[in-house]
C-alpha positions as CSV (number, residue, x, y, z in Angstrom):
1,X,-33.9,21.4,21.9
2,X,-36.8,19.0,20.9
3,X,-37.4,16.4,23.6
4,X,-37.5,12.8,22.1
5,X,-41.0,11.2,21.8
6,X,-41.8,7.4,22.1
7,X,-44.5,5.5,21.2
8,X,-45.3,2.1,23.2
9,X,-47.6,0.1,20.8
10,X,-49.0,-3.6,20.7
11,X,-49.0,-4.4,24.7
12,X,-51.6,-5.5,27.0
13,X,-51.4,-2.9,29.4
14,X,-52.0,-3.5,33.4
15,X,-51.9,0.3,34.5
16,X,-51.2,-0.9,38.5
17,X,-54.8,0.7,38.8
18,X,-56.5,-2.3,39.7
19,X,-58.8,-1.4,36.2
20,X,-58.9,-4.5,33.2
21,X,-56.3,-4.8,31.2
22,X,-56.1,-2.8,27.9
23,X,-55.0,-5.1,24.9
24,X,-53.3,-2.8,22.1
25,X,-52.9,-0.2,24.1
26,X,-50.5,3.0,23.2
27,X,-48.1,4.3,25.6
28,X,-46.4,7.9,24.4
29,X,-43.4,8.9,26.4
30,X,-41.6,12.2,26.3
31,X,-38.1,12.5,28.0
32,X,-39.0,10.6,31.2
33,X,-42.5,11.2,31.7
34,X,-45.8,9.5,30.5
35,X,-47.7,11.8,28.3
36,X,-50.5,10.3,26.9
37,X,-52.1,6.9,27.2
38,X,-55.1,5.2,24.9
39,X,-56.7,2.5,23.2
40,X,-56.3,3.9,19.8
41,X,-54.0,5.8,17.4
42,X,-56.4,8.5,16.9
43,X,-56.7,9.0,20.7
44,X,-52.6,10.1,20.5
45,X,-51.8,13.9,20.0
46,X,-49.6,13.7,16.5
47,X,-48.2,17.4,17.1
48,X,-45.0,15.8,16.4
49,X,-43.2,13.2,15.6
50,X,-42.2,10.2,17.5
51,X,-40.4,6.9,17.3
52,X,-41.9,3.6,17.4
53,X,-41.5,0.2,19.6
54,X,-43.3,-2.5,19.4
55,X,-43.8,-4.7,22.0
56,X,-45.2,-7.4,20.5
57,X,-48.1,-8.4,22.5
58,X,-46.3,-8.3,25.4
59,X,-47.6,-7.1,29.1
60,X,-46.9,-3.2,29.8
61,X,-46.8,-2.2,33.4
62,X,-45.3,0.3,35.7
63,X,-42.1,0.2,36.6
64,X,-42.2,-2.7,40.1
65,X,-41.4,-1.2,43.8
66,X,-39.3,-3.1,46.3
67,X,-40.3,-1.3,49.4
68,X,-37.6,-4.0,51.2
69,X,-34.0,-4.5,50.5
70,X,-30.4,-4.4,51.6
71,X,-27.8,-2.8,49.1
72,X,-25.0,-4.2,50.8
73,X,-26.1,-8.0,51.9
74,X,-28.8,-8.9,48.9
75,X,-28.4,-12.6,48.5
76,X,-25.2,-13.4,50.2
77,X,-23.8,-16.2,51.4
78,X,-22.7,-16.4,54.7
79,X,-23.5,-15.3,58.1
80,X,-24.7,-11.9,58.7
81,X,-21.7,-11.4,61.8
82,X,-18.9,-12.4,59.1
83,X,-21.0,-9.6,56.4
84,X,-20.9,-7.1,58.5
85,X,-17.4,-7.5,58.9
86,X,-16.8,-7.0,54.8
87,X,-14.4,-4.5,53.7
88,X,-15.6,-1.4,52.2
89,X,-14.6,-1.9,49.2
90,X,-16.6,-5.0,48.5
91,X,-19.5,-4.6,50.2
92,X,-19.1,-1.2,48.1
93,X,-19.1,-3.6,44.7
94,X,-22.1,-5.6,46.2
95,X,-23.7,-2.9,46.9
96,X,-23.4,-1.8,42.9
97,X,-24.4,-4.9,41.4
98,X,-27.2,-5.3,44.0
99,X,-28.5,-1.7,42.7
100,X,-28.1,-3.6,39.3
101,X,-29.8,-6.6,39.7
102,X,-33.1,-5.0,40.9
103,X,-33.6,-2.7,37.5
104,X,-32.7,-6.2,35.9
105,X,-35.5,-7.8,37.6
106,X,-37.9,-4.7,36.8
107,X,-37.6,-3.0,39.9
108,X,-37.6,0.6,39.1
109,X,-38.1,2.1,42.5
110,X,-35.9,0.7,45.6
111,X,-36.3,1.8,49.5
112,X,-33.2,0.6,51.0
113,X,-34.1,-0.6,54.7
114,X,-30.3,0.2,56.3
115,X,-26.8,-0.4,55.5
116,X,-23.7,0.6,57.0
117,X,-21.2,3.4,56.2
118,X,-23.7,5.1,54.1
119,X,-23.4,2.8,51.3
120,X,-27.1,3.0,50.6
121,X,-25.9,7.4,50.0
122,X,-23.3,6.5,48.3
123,X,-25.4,4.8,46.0
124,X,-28.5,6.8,45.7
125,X,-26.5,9.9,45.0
126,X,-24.0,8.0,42.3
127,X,-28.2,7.0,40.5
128,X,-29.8,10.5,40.9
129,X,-26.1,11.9,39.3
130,X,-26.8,8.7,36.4
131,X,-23.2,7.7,36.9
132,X,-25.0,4.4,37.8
133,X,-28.0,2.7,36.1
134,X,-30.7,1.5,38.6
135,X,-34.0,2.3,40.7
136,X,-34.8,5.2,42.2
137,X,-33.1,5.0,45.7
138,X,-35.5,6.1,48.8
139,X,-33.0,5.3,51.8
140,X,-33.2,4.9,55.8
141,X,-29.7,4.9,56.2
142,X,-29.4,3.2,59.5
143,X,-31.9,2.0,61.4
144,X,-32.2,2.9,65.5
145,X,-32.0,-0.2,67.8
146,X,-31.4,-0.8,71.3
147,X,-27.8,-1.2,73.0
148,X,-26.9,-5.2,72.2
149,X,-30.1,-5.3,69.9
150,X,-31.5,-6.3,66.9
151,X,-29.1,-6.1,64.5
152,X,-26.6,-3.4,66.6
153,X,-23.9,-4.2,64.7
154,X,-25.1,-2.3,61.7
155,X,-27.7,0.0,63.4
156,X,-27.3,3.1,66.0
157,X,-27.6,2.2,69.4
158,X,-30.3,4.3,71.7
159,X,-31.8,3.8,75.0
160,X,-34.2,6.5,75.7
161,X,-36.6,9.0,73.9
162,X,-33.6,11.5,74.3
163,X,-31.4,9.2,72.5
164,X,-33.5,8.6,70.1
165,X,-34.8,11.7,69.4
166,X,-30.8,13.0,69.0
167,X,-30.1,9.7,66.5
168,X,-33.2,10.6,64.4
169,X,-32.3,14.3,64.0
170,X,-28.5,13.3,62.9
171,X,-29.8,10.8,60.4
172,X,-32.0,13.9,58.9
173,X,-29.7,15.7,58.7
174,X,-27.2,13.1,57.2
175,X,-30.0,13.2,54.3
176,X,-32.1,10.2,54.9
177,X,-35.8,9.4,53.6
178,X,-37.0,7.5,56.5
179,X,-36.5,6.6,60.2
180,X,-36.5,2.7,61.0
181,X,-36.5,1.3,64.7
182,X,-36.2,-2.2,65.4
183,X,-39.5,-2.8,67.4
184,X,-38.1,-6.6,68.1
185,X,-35.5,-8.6,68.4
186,X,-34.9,-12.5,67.5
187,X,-32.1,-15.0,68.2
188,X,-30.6,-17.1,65.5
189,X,-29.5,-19.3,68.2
190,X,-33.1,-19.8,69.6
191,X,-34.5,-23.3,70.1
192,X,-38.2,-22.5,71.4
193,X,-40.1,-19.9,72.6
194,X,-40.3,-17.2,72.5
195,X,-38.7,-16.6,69.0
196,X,-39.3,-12.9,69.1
197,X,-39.6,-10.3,71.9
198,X,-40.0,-6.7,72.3
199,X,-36.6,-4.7,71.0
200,X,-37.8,-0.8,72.2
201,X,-40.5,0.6,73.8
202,X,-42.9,2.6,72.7
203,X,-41.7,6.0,74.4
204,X,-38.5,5.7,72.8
205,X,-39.9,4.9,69.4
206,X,-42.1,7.5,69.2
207,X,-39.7,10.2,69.8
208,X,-37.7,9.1,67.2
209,X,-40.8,9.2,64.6
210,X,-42.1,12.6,65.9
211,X,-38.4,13.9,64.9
212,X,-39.0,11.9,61.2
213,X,-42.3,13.3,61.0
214,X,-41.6,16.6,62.0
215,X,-39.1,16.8,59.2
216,X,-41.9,15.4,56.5
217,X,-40.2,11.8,56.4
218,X,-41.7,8.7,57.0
219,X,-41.1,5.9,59.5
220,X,-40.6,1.9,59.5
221,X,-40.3,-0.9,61.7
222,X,-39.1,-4.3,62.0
223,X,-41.5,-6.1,64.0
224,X,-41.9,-9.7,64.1
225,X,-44.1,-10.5,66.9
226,X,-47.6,-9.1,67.5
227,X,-46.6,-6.9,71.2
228,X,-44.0,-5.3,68.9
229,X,-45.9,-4.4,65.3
230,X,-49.0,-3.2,68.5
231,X,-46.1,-1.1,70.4
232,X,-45.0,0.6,66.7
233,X,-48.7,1.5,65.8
234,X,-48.8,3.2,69.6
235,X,-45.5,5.0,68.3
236,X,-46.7,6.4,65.3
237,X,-45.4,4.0,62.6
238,X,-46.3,4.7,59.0
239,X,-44.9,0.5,57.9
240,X,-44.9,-2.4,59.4
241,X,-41.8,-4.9,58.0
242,X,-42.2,-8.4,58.2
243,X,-45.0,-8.6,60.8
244,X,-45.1,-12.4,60.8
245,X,-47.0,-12.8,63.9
246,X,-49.4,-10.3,63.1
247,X,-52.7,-11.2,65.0
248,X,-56.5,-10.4,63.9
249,X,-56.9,-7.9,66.6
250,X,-53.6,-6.0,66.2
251,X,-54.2,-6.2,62.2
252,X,-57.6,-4.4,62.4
253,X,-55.7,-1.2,64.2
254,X,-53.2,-1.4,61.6
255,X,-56.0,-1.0,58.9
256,X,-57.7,1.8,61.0
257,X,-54.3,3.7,61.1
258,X,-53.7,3.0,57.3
259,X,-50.4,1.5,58.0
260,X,-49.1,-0.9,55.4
261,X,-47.6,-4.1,55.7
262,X,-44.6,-5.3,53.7
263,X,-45.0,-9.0,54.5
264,X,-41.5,-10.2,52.7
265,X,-42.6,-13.4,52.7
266,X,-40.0,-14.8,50.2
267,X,-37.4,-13.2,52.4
268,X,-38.3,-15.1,55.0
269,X,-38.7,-18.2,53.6
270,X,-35.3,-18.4,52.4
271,X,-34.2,-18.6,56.5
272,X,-35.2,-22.0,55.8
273,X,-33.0,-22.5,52.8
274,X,-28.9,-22.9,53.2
275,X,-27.3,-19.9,52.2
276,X,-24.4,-20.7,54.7
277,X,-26.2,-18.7,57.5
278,X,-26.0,-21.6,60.1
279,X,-28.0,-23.9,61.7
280,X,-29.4,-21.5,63.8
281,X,-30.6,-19.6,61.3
282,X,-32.8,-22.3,59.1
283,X,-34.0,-23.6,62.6
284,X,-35.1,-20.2,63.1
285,X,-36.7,-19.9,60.1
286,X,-38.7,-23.2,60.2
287,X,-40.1,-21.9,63.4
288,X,-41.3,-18.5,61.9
289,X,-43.2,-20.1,59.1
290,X,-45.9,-21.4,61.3
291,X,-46.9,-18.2,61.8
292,X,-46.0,-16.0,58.5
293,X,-49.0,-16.9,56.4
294,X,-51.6,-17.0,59.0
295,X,-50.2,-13.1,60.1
296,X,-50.3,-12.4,56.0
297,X,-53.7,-13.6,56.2
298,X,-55.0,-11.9,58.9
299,X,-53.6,-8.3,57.2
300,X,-55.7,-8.9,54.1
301,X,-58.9,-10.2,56.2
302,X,-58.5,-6.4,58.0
303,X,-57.9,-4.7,54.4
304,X,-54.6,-3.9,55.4
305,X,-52.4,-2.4,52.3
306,X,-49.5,-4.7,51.7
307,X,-46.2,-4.1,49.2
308,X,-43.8,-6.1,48.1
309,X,-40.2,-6.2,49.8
310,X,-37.4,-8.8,49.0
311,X,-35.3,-8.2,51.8
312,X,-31.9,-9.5,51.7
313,X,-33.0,-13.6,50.1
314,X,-36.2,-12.6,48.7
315,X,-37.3,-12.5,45.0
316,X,-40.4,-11.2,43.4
317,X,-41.6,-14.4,41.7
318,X,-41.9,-16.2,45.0
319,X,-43.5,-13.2,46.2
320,X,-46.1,-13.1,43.7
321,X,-46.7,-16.8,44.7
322,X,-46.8,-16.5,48.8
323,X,-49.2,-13.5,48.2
324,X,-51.5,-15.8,46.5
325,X,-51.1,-18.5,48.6
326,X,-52.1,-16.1,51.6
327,X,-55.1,-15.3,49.5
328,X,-54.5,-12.4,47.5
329,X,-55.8,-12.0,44.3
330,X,-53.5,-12.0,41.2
331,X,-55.0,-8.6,40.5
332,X,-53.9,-7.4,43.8
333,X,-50.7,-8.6,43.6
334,X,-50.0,-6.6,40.7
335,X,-51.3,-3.7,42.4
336,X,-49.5,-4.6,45.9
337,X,-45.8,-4.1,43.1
338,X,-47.1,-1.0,41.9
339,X,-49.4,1.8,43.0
340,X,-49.1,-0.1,46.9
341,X,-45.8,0.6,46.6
342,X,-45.3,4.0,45.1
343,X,-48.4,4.8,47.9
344,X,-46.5,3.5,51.0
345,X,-43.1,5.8,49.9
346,X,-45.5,8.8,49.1
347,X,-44.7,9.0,46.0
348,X,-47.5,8.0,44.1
349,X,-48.0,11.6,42.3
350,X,-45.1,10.4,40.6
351,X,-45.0,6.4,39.9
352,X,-47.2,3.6,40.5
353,X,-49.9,3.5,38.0
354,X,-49.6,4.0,33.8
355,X,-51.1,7.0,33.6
356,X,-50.3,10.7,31.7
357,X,-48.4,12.6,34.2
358,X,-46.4,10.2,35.4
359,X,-42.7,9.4,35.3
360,X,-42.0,6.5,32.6
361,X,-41.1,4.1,34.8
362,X,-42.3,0.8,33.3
363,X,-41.8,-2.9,33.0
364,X,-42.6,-5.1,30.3
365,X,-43.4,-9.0,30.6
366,X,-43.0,-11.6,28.3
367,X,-46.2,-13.6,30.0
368,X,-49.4,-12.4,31.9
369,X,-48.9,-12.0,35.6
370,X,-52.7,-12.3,36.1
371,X,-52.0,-16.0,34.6
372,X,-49.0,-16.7,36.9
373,X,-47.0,-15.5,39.5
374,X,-44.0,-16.9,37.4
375,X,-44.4,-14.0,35.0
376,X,-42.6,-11.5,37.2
377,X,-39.2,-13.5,36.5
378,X,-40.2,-12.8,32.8
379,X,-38.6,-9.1,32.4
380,X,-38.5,-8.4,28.4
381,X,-37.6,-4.9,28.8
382,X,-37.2,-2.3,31.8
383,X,-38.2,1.5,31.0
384,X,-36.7,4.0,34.0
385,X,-37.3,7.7,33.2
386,X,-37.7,7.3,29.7
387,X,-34.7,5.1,29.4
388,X,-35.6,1.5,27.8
389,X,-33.3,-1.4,28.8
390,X,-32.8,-5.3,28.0
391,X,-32.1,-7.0,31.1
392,X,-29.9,-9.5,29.3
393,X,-27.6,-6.3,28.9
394,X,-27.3,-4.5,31.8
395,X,-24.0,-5.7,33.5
396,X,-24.6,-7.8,36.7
């Protein structure tokens, strides 16, 4: 059976390499994977035959990666102790249209950072089987947290290196992708300092990543304040998640480790906004952003890798825009939603960059991301494995 061929013409391509952009470029697919890429017809193996699309002087790029998002709570109203509470049957239909919404947005490649009741399995197996359209799913599951802490309400509850160690090796073998710890914990209630404090030690982390590790998977933390994001480098972490207070000093080890940072930045911002949270929470919020940027700053003066990550209130476009803000350049944002990304999950053999070999995962913009940050609310058309989609038609 002859394997469909299509031909991506008249695009300005931005190949997540970090290399100029290629005006008129061609783009030839086969089934889901990229096999050729040039600057002119002649450069394009005619063996056989192939259909045509033109793009129309739009922007080609590969497929986005949010390396930070929540199947189950993405942009929810309400407080988190009342979610949490959800039926399974609707947080099960949030969970689809959440799945949804990111291949709307251009987000071809998801890593879900912890849901409960393995609604984050539930929908990376119901993607891989294509009884749903949406991103690639790379899951932790749940994350590990101590008894009463950070988020224990959704997470498994451990309070030594034997504990942890156990929890890890169930959630292996349960099929996860990564491990996650909750390095620190914050208080929505909190009216001063400290706003963030050490969640698990070090010992106890690390046994839970040598278990990941040892299995080939990789490992995550959420760490807000510098002792914590320090005590997960000491452990053995492969991300850092949020790291808002993110010191000079503490970002320098991270960039000698090769540890990446996924800053969500828009995530956090939101805290600010009302999305029925509480008081507590916006308070909470306002306090943090003294010290978001500055810790953003500090990972790019280090050369610290960064991705992008929504979390539960984030969005790309204001992203984009905080990433500038904190000094990136527009180039490296595109980069930090594409080959960053597909770096940080391993995976960048597969995805990341426009190049032959590749899958065909691809987004394409109606306006130039190198212009403005605004562009990466501009999706004209989502290509995942070969398959091309119109946002406007996918049912969210």
């Amino acid at each position: 059976m002859t394997t469909m061929r299509t031909l991506l013409k008249n695009a300005t391509l931005i190949d997540g390499t970090g290399a100029s952009p290629l005006p008129q470029s061609l783009v030839l697919l086969e089934g889901d994977k990229i096999i050729a890429v040039a600057g002119r017809l002649e450069d394009i193996p005619r063996d056989v035959e192939w259909q045509e699309v033109d793009l129309g002087g739009k922007f080609l790029l590969p497929g986005f990666v949010n390396a930070h998002d929540h199947v189950a709570t993405k942009r929810v109203r309400g407080p988190l102790s009342v979610q949490v509470l959800t039926s399974d049957e609707i947080a099960l239909g949030i969970s689809v249209n959440n799945v949804l919404t990111n291949l709307s947005e251009g987000i071809t490649t998801m890593r879900e950072m912890g849901s409960r009741n393995g609604f984050s399995r539930i929908m990376r197996t119901m993607v891989q089987s294509k009884r749903l359209i949406g991103p690639r799913l790379v899951i932790v599951g749940r994350a590990l947290t101590s008894t009463a802490g950070y988020a224990s309400r959704s997470s498994v509850e451990v309070d030594s290196p034997l504990e942890a160690r156990k929890a890890a090796a169930l959630l292996v073998k349960d099929g996860v992708d990564w491990i996650k710890c909750m390095a620190s914990i914050e208080w929505e209630l909190a009216a001063g300092e400290p706003i963030s404090a050490i969640n698990m030690d070090i010992a106890t982390m690390q046994a839970a990543f040598d278990v990941g590790h040892h299995h080939g998977k990789r490992c995550a933390v959420h760490a807000i304040c510098d002792e914590a994001i320090s005590n997960a480098l000491a452990a053995g972490v492969d991300t850092i998640e949020h790291g808002i207070m993110l010191s000079a000093r503490t970002a320098d080890e991270m960039a000698r480790r090769n540890v990446f940072l996924v800053p969500t930045l828009s995530g956090y911002l939101e805290h600010s906004n009302d999305w029925g949270r509480g008081e507590g929470v916006r308070r909470h919020g306002d306090l943090l952003q003294k010290y978001h940027m500055d810790g953003f700053r500090n990972a790019r003066a280090a050369g610290v890798k960064f991705a992008f990550g929504t979390d539960t209130l984030g969005n790309f476009v204001d992203e984009a825009g905080l990433m500038l803000m904190g000094g990136a350049t527009p180039m490296d944002v595109v980069v930090a939603a594409t080959r960053w990304g597909a770096e940080l999950l391993g995976l960048s053999s597969e995805i990341g960059t426009v190049e032959r070999g590749k899958m065909a995962d691809l987004t394409v913009l109606n306006s130039d991301p190198l212009d403005s940050p605004s562009a990466f609310g501009d999706v004209y058309r989502v290509i995942k494995s070969g398959r091309v989609f119109d946002p406007q038609h996918i049912p969210i």
